[in-house]
N, C-alpha and C positions, 0 to 999 in steps of 0.2 A: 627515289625518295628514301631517307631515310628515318630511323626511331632512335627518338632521345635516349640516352644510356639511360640504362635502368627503369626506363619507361615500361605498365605492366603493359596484356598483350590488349586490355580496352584502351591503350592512348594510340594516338593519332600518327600518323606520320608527319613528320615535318615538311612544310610546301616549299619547294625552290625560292629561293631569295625574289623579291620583287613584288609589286602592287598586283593586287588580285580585286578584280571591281565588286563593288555591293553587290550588285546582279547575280556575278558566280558563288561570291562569299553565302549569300543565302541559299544558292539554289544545292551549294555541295552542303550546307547544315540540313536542309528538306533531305538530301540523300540520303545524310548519315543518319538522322531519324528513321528515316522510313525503314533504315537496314535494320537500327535495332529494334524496332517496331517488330520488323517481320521473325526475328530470334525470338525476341519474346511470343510471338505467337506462334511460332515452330514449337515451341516446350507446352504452350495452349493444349496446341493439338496434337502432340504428344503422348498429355495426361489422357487427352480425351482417349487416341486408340488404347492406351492402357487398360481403360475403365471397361472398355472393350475387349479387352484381351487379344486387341490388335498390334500389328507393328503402324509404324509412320505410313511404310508405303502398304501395306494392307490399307488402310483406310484411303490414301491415295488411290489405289486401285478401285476399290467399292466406289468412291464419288466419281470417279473415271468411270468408268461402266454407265452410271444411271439405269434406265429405261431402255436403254436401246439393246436391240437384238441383235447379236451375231457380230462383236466387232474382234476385228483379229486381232491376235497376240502382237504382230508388232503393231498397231494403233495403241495399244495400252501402251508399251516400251516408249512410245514417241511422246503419248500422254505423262510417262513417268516420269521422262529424260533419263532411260537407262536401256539395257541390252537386253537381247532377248534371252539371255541366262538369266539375268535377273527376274526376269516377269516369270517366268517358268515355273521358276522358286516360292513366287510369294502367288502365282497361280494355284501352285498344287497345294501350299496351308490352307488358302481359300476354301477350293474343292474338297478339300478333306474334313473342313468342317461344314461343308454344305451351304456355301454362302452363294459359290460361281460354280458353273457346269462347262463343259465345252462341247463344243459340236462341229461337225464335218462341216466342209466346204464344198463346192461344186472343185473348188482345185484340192487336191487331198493332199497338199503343201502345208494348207493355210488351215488352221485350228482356231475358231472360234469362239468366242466366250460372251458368257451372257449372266447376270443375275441370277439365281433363282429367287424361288417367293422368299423363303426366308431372307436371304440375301437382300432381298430389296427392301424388307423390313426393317434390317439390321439398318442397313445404308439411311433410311429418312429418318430412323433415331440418331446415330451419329452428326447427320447434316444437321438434327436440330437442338443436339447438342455445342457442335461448333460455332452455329449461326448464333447462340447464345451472347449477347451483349456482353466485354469484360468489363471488370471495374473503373479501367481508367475510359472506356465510353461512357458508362453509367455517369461517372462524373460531372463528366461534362455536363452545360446546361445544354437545353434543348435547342437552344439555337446554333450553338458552337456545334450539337451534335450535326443537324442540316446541314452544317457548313463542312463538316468531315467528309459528311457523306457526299455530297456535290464534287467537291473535292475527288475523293478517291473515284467516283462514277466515270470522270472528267479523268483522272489519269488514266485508269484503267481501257477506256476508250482507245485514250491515244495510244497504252500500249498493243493493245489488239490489233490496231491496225495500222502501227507498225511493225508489227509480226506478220500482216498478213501482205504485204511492201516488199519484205525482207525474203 
């Protein structure tokens, strides 16, 4: 594919020459909403870790963790989609400000991590900062909001398990 000369980097690429049915035509404009949907809510939450005096994946990591006990550092990384250098990294700002601890394994390989109290504290502030309604839901009337919501429940589904297929 290519981009129109001079086109900025939000236009589109151009689609190969030839008929493209309604069916696809709508279902690739659902896509490309939903991408900038999810940018815009990348920057969301964002602010949010900011406000926190978190990064993106510190807050990724805190909501990753939850409740549970003792999950290992590469289950975060796999949670994160990144390396285990990188978990390491945003492990030890954690730790150092008292958010996550870690702790031995029965294999002394594997390094466990877990919340602590504050930590879990901070985490269901954050969650219920994010979980926070934005403006353009607000908008919406209550009906159209049902229908988001149904909606996304209903994608989200499918994408879970087709993850879990894959």
């Amino acid at each position: 594919m290519r981009k129109l000369k001079g086109a900025s980097a939000a236009d589109r690429p151009i689609r190969p020459a030839g008929p493209i049915g309604e069916d696809a035509r709508v279902a690739e404009e659902a896509a490309r909403a939903l991408f900038d949907l999810l940018l815009a809510q990348k920057r969301v939450s964002q602010g949010v870790a900011k406000e926190f005096g978190l990064t993106l994946q510190q807050l990724a990591a805190l909501r990753s963790l939850g409740g549970a006990k003792g999950i290992p550092m590469s289950a975060l990384a796999d949670a994160l989609s990144c390396d285990a250098a990188n978990v390491t990294a945003v492990v030890d700002k954690l730790e150092a400000r008292g958010l996550v601890r870690r702790s031995a394994s029965r294999d002394r390989r594997v390094r466990l991590l877990e919340t602590t109290a504050r930590g879990a504290e901070l985490r269901e502030r954050l969650l219920a900062r994010l979980y926070e309604p934005t403006p353009w839901i607000t908008a919406l009337d209550p009906e159209d909001q049902r229908t988001l919501r149904d909606l996304l429940r209903k994608g989200l589904d499918r994408a879970l398990t087709a993850a879990t297929i894959a």
